[in-house]
C-alpha positions as CSV (number, residue, x, y, z in Angstrom):
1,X,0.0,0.0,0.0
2,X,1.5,2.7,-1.0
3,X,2.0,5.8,2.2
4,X,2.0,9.2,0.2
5,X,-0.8,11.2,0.1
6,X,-0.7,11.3,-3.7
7,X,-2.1,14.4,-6.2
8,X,-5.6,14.4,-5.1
9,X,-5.4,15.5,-1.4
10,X,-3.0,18.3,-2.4
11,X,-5.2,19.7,-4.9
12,X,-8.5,18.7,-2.6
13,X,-6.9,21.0,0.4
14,X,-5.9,23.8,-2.1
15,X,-9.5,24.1,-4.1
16,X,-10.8,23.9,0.3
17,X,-8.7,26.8,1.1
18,X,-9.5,29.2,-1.7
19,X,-13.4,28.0,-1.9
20,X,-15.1,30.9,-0.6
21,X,-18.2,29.6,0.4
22,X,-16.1,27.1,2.5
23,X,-16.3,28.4,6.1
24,X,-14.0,25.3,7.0
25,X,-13.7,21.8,6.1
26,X,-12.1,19.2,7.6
27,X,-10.8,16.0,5.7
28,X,-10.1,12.2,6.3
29,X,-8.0,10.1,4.3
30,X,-8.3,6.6,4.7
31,X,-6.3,3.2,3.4
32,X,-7.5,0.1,4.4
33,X,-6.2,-3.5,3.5
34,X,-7.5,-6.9,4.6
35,X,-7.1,-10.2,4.5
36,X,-10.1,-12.4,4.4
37,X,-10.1,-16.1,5.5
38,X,-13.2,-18.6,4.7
39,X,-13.6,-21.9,6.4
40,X,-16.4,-24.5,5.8
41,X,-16.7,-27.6,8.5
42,X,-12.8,-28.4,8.2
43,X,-11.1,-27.3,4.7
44,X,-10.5,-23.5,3.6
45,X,-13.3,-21.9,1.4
46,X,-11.5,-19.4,0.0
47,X,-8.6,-16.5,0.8
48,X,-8.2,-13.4,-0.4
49,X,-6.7,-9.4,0.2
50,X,-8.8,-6.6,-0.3
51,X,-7.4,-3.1,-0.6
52,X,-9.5,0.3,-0.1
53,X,-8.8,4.0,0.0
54,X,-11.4,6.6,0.4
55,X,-11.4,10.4,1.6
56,X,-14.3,11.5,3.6
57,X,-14.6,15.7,3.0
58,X,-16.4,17.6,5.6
59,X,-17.6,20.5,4.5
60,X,-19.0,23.6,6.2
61,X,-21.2,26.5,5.2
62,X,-21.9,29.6,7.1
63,X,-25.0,31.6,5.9
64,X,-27.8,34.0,7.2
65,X,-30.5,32.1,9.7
66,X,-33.9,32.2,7.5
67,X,-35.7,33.0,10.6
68,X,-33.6,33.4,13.8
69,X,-31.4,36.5,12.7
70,X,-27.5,35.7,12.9
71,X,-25.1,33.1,10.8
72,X,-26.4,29.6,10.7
73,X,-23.8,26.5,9.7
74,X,-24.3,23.7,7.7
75,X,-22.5,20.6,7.3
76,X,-22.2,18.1,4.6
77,X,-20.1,15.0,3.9
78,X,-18.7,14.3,0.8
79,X,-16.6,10.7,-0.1
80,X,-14.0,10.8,-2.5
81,X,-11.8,8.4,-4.5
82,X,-9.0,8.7,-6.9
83,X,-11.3,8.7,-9.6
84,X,-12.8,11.7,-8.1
85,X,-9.5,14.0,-9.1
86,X,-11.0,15.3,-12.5
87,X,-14.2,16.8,-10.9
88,X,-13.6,18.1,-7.3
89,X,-15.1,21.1,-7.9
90,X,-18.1,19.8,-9.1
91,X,-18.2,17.5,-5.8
92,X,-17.4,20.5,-3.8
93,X,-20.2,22.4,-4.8
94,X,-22.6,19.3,-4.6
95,X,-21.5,18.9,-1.1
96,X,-22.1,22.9,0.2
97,X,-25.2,23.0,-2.0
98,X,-26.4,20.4,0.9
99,X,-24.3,22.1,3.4
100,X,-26.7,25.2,2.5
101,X,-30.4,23.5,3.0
102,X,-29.8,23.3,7.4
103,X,-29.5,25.7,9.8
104,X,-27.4,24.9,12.9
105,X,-26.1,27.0,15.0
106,X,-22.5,27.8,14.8
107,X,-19.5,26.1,16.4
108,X,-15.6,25.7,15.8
109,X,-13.1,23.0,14.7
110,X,-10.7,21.1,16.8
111,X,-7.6,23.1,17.7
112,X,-4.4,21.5,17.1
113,X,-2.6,19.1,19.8
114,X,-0.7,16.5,20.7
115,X,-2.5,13.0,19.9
116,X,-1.2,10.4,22.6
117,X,0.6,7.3,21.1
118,X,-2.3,4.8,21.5
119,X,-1.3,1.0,21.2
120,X,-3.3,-0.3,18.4
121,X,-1.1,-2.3,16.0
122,X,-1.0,-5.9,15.9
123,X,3.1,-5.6,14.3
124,X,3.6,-9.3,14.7
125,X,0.3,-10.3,12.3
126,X,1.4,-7.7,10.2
127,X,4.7,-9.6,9.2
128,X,2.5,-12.4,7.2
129,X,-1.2,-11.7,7.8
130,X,-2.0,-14.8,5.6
131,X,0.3,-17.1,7.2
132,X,-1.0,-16.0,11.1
133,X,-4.2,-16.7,9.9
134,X,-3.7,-20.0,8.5
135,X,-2.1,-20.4,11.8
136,X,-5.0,-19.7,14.0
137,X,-7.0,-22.0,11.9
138,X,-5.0,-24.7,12.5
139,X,-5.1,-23.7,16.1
140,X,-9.1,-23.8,16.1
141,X,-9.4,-27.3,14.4
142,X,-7.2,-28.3,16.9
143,X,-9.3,-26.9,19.7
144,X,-12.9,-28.7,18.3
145,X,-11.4,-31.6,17.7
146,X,-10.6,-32.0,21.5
147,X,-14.1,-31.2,21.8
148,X,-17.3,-34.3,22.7
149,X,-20.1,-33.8,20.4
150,X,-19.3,-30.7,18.1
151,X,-18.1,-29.7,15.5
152,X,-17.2,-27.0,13.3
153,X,-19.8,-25.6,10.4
154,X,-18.0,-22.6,9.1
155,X,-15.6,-19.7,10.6
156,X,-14.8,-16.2,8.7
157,X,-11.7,-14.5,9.6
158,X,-10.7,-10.9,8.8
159,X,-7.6,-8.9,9.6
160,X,-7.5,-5.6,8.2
161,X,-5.2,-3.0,8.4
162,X,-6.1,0.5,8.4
163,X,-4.3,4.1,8.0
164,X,-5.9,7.3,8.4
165,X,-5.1,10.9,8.0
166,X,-6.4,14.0,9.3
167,X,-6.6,17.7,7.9
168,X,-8.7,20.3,8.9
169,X,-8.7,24.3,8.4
170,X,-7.8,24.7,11.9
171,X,-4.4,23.1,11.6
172,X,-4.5,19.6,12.7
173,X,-2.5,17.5,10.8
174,X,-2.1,13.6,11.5
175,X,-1.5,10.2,11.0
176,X,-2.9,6.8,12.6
177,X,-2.5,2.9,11.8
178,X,-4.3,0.3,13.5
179,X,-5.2,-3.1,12.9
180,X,-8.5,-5.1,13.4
181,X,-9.5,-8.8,13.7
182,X,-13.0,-10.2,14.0
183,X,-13.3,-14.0,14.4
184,X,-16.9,-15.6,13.9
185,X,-17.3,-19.1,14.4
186,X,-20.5,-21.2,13.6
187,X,-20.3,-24.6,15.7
188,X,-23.0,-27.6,15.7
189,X,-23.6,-29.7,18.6
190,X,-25.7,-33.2,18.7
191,X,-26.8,-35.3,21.8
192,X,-27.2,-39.0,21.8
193,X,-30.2,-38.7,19.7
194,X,-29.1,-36.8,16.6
195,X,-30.4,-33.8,17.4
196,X,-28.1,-31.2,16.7
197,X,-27.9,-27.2,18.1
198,X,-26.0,-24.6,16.0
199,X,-24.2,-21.7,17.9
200,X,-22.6,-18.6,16.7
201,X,-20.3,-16.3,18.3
202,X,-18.2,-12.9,17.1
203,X,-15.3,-11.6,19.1
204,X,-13.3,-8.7,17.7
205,X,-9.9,-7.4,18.7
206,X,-6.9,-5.7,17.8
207,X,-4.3,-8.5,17.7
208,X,-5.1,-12.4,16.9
209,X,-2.9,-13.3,20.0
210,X,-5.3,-11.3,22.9
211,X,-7.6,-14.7,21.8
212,X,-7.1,-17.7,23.4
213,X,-8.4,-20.0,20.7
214,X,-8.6,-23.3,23.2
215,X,-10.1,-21.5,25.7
216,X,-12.9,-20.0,23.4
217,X,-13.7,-22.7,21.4
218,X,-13.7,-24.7,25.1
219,X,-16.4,-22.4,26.1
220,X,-18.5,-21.9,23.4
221,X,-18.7,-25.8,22.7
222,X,-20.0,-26.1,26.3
223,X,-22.6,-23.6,25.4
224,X,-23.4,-25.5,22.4
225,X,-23.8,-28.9,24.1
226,X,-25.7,-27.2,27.1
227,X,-28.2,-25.3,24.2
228,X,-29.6,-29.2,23.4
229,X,-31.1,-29.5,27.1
230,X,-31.7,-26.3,28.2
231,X,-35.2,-26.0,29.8
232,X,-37.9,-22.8,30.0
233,X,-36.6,-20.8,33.2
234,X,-39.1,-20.5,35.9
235,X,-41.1,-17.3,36.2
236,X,-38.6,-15.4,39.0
237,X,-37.6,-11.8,41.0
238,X,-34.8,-12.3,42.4
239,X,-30.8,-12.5,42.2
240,X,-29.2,-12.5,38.5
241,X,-26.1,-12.8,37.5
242,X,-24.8,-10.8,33.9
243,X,-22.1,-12.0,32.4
244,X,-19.5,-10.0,31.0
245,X,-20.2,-10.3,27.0
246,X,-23.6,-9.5,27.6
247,X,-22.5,-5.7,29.4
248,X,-21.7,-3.6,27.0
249,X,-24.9,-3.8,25.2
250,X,-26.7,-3.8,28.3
251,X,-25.0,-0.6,29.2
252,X,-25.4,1.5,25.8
253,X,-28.2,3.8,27.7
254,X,-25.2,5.1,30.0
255,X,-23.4,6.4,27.0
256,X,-26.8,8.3,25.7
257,X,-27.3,9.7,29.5
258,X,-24.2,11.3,29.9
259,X,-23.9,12.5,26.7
260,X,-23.0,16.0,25.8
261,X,-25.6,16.4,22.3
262,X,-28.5,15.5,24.2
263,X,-28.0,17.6,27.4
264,X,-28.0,20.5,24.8
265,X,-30.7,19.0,23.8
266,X,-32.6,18.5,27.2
267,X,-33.4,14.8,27.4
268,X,-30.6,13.9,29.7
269,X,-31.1,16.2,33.2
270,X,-27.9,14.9,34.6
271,X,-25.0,17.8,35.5
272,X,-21.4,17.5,37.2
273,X,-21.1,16.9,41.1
274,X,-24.9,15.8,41.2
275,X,-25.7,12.3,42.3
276,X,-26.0,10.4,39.0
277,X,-29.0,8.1,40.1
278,X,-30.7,11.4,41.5
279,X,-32.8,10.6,44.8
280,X,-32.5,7.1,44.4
281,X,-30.8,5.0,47.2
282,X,-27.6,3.3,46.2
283,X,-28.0,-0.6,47.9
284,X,-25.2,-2.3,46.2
285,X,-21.4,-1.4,45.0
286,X,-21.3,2.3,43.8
287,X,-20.7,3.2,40.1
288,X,-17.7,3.9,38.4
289,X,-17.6,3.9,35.0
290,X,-15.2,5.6,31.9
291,X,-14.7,5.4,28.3
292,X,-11.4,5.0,27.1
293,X,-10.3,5.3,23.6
294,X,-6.9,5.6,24.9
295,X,-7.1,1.5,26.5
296,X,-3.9,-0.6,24.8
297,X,-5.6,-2.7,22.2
298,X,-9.1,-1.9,23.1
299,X,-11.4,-2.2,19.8
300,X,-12.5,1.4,19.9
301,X,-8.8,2.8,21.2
302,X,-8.0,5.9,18.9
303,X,-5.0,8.3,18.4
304,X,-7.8,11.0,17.3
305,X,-11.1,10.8,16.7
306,X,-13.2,11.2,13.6
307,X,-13.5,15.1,14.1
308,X,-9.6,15.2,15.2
309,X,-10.0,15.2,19.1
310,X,-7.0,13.1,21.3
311,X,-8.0,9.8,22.3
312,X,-8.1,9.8,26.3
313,X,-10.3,8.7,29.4
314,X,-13.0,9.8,30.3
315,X,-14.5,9.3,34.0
316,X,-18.1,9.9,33.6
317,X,-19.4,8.6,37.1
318,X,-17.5,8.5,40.1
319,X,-18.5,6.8,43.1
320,X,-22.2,7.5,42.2
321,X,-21.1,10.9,41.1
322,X,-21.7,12.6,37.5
323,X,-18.6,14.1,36.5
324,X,-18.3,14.6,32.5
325,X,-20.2,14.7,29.5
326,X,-19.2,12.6,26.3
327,X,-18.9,15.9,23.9
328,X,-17.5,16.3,20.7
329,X,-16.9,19.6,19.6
330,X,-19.9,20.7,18.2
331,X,-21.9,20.2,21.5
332,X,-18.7,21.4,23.7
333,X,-19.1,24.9,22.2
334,X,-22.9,24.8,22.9
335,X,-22.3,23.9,26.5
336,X,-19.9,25.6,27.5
337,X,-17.9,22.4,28.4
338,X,-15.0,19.9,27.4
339,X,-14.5,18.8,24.1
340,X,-13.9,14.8,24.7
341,X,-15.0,13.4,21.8
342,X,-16.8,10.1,20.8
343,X,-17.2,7.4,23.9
344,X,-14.2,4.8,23.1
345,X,-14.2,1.2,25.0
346,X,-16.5,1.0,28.3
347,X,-14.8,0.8,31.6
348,X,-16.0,-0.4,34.7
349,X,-14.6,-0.9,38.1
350,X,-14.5,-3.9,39.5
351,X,-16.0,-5.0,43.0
352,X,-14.5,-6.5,46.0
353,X,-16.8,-9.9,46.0
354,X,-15.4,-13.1,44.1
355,X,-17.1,-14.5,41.1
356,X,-18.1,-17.6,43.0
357,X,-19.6,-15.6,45.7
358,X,-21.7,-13.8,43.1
359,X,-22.9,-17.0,41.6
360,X,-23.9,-18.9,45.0
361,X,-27.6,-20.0,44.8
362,X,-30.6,-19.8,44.0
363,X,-29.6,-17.9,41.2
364,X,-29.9,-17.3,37.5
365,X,-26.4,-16.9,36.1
366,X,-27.3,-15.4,32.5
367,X,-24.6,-15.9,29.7
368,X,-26.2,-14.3,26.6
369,X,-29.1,-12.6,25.7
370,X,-30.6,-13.0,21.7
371,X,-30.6,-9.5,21.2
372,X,-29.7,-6.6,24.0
373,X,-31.4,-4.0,22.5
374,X,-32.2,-1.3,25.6
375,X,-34.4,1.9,25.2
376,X,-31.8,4.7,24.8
377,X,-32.9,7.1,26.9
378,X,-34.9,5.5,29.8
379,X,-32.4,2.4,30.0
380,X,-35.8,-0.1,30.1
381,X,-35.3,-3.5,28.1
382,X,-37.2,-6.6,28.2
383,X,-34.9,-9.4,26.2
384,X,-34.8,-13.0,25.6
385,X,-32.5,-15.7,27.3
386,X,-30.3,-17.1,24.6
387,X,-28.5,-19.3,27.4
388,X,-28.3,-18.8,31.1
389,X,-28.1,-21.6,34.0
390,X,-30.4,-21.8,37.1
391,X,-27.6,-22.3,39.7
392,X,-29.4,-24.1,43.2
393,X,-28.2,-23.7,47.0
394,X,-26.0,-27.1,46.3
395,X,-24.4,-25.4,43.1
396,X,-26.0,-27.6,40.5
397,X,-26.8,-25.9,37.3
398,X,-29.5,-26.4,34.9
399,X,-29.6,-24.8,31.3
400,X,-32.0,-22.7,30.5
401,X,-33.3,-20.9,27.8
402,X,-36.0,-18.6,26.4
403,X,-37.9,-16.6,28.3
404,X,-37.1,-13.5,29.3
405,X,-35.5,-10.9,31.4
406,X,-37.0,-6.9,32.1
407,X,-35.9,-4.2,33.6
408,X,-34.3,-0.9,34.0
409,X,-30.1,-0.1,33.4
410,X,-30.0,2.3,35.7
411,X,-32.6,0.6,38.6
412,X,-30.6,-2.3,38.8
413,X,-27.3,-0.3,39.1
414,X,-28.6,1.0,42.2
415,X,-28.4,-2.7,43.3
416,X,-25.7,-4.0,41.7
417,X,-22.4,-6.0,42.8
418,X,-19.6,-6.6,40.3
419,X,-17.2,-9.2,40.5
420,X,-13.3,-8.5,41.9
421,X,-11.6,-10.4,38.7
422,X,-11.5,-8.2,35.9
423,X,-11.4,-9.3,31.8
424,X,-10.5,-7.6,28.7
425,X,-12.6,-8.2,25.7
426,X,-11.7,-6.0,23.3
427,X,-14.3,-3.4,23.6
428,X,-14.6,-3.7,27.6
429,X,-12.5,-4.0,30.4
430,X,-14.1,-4.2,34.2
431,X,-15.6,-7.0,36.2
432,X,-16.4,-10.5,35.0
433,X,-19.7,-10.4,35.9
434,X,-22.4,-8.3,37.8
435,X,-25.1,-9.4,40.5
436,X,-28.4,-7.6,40.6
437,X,-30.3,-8.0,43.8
438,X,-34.4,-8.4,43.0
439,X,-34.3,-5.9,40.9
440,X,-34.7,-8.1,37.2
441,X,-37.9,-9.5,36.6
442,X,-37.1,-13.3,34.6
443,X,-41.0,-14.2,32.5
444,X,-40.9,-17.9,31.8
445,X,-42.8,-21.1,32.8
């Protein structure tokens, strides 16, 4: 893949600087290149490297409010391609004749500054992308082969790598690579009867060797045999257990509540130094929670943002505490507040109480959910069991599935214990799992 900039992102930021209905622009160059691995049951399907490069233009125009007296702005994003080097003018004007049909109010660009050096390279993978990943599926067959009663129906493998560029009329000016690598594996398990139970799993990361292929495939196979059996789940209110895959989903409402476009937009009340759960009595372990895009390795790590903010951490409760909004830009100039950019990987604190503690019966210990899908901004969700267990006072566990579990996000945090071990999963890092005290409502037989 070739580094330079090339002819069309000289010309591009020329035509942007002496366009004057440009009231400032800010542009991303992007190069991606991946290699793509297909499995079927135990052969290859097919390989093959893909190679992209794109340049997203932002464009802004500043023009008279049609009703509200002032400047309003108007953005509009344009993508570009090599090809695109004959016309960018005409593109130009296509883009701030769209620019000119909304009316926002006005707000600045991203200052230059120093962007932290963020790990997010996987330089070993890089050496021989196609070679790694021939070795990682020889490590999977390996690992479902020491596996009773499954077996592999198909697996996908990408590794990409991607570098990206940032200009904007303000003056920032830089460069990030990264790498990516999503895993999804399809297995099939059958009981003594023939019956067989497909299950499908996704984990992303930065480099192939934060997976533990044995240990996955050990995991998920169990999952798969346990799927055969497992039983309705009795109608319940009482102790559940989340496991950790199933959090970040669960917890999307947090990043709406604290974030920065819609206090400015008044459907988030929360402010800094004010209890986050309001009048609400905190029961269980008190909140702390951040987003980092500045994590080593985590999935949603960044140098800069998309808008050309620093990648960092942000605390956004403390010890049942509000402190920051999630703000890009735009919305920091509204408020009068921070600019910290996009919410990067979610991270929580975790408890003081073991994992086996947490899990000590009667309790229902749920492992995934079929689709965690919560209301954005009142944090309610009612969602089907895709597998859980029914752990009794004696620590025997029964499979379950279907069913389902209600509630409210930020309810159950106000009775919540998370676990002391901690886990990274590419997009997360906190406790294993977290215990919710009679505050999850389980619909089922």
């Amino acid at each position: 893949m070739a580094l330079q900039t090339g002819q069309l992102i000289t010309e591009l930021i020329d035509q942007l600087k002496q366009h004057p209905e440009v009231a400032q622009w800010s542009v991303l160059h992007e190069q991606r290149r991946e290699w793509q691995h297909y499995l079927i049951q135990t052969r290859p399907e097919a390989t093959r490297e893909v190679m992209q490069e794109l340049y997203q233009v932002t464009l802004y125009h500043s023009h008279p409010h049609p009703t509200e007296g002032g400047n309003a702005m108007g953005t509009a994003t344009i993508t570009l391609t090599e090809a695109d080097l004959p016309n960018l003018r005409t593109k130009i004007e296509e883009g701030l004749l769209a620019a000119s049909l909304t009316n926002n109010e006005p707000w600045s660009l991203p200052q230059q500054s120093k962007f932290p050096d963020v790990l997010l390279v996987d330089e070993a993978t890089l050496a021989d992308p196609f070679a790694k990943l021939e070795h990682l599926t020889a490590d999977l067959f390996r690992a479902v082969d020491q596996q009773v009663a499954v077996r592999l129906s198909a697996a996908e493998m990408f590794f990409e790598e991607i570098i990206t560029r940032i200009y904007n009329q303000a003056g920032v000016s830089g460069e990030q690579r990264e790498t990516s690598f999503m895993l999804e594996v399809v297995l099939l398990a059958q009981d003594g009867d023939g019956e067989e139970m497909e299950h499908w799993f996704v984990e992303r990361r930065r480099r192939l060797q934060d997976l533990d292929i044995a240990e996955l495939i050990a995991e998920n196979a169990q999952y798969a045999r346990d799927s055969i059996v497992a039983e309705l789940p009795k109608t319940w209110q009482g102790p559940v257990v989340i496991a950790h895959g199933e959090l970040p989903d669960m917890f999307s409402p947090l990043t709406s509540r604290v974030s920065g476009s819609l206090k400015y937009m008044k459907l988030t009340q929360v402010a800094p130094g004010e209890p986050f759960f309001g009048d609400q009595q905190v029961e269980g372990d008190p909140l702390d929670a951040s987003y980092s895009s500045a994590l080593p390795y985590g999935v949603k790590s960044f140098s800069f943002s998309a808008e050309g903010l620093p990648g960092r951490d942000i605390t956004v409760v403390k010890d049942n505490v509000f402190r920051s909004y999630l703000a890009s830009q735009r919305y920091a100039d509204y408020l009068g507040v921070e600019a910290t950019g996009e919410a990067g990987n979610l991270v929580l604190q975790p408890g003081s109480t073991p994992v086996a503690e947490l899990l000590r019966g009667p309790v229902y210990y749920i492992v995934a959910f079929s689709a965690m899908m919560p209301n954005t901004f009142t944090g309610d969700f009612a969602v089907e069991i895709k597998l859980g267990y029914y752990i009794d006072e004696h620590g025997n566990r029964t499979p379950v599935k279907g069913g389902s579990v209600s509630g409210n996000l930020f309810d159950m945090l106000t009775h919540a214990k998370y676990a002391q071990e901690e886990v990274f999963s590419g997009a997360y890092k906190g406790p294993v799992a977290v215990r919710v005290e009679n505050r999850l409502t389980i619909a089922g037989e």
